[in-house]
C-alpha positions in Angstrom: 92.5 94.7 73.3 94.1 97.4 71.1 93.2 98.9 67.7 94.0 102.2 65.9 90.8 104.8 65.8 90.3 106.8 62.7 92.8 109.5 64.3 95.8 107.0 64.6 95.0 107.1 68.4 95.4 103.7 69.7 92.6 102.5 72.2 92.5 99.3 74.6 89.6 98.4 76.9 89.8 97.5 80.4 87.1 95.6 82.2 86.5 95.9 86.0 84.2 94.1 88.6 82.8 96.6 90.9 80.3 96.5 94.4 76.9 98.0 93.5 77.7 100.6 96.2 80.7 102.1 95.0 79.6 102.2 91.1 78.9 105.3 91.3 82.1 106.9 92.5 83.8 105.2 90.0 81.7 106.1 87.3 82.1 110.1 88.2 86.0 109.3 88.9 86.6 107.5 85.6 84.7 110.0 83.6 86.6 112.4 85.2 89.7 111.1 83.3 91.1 112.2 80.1 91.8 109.3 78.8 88.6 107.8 79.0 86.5 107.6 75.7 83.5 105.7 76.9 82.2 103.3 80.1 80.0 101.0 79.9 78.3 99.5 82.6 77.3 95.4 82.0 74.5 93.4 84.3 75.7 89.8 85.7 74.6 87.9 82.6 76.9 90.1 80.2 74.1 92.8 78.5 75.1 96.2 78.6 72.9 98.4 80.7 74.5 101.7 80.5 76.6 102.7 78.2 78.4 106.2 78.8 80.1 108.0 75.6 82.1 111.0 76.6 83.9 113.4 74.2 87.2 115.0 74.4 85.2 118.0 75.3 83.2 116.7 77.8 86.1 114.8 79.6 87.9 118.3 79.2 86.0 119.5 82.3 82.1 118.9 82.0 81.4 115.4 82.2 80.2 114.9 85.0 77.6 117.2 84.4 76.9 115.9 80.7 76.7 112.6 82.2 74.1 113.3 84.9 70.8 111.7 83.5 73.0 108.8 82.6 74.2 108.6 86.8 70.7 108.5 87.4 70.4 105.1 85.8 74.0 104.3 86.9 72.3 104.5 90.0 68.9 102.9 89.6 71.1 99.8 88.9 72.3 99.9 92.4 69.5 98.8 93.4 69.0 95.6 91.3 73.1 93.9 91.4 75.6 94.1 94.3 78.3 93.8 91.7 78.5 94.3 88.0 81.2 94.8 85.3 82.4 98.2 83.9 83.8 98.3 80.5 86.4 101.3 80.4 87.5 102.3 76.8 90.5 104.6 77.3 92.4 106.3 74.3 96.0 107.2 74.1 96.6 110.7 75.6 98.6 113.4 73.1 102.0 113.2 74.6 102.3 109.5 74.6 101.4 109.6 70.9 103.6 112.1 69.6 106.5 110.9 71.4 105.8 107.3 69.5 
């Protein structure tokens, strides 16, 4: 799924399926990421139980620590589900745009 963001930045959404026990990793790794804009994290039956915004600031270098209360839940739902869905929103990084 793509569409344009009020910046002219286009955005697509990716969704994987990932074991309880490496959510976590994957969550720190993906926030990690530039190009990420926001994860969310859906239980079995399609709800949304976490759902992660990070800024270009934050993804700039800090957010893993800005998203540290939010690993906590991350990881309280390791607990309930051996697998659920992640939702990855990425957005267009700044050389692939201007070179359009």
């Amino acid at each position: 799924m793509t569409d344009e963001t009020p910046k002219n930045k286009k955005t697509w959404t990716e969704e994987v399926e990932v074991s309880a026990d490496k959510l976590m990793d994957k969550v720190k790794e993906w926030a990690a990421e530039a190009s990420v804009r926001r994860i969310r994290v859906k239980e079995p039956d399609g709800d949304i139980a976490v759902d992660i915004p990070l800024t270009i600031g934050a993804a700039a270098g800090g957010a893993i620590v800005i998203a540290a209360p939010i690993l906590a839940i991350v990881g309280a739902l390791i607990a309930f589900f051996t697998k659920v869905k992640v939702e990855i929103v990425r957005e267009e990084e700044e050389e692939t745009a201007e070179s359009s």
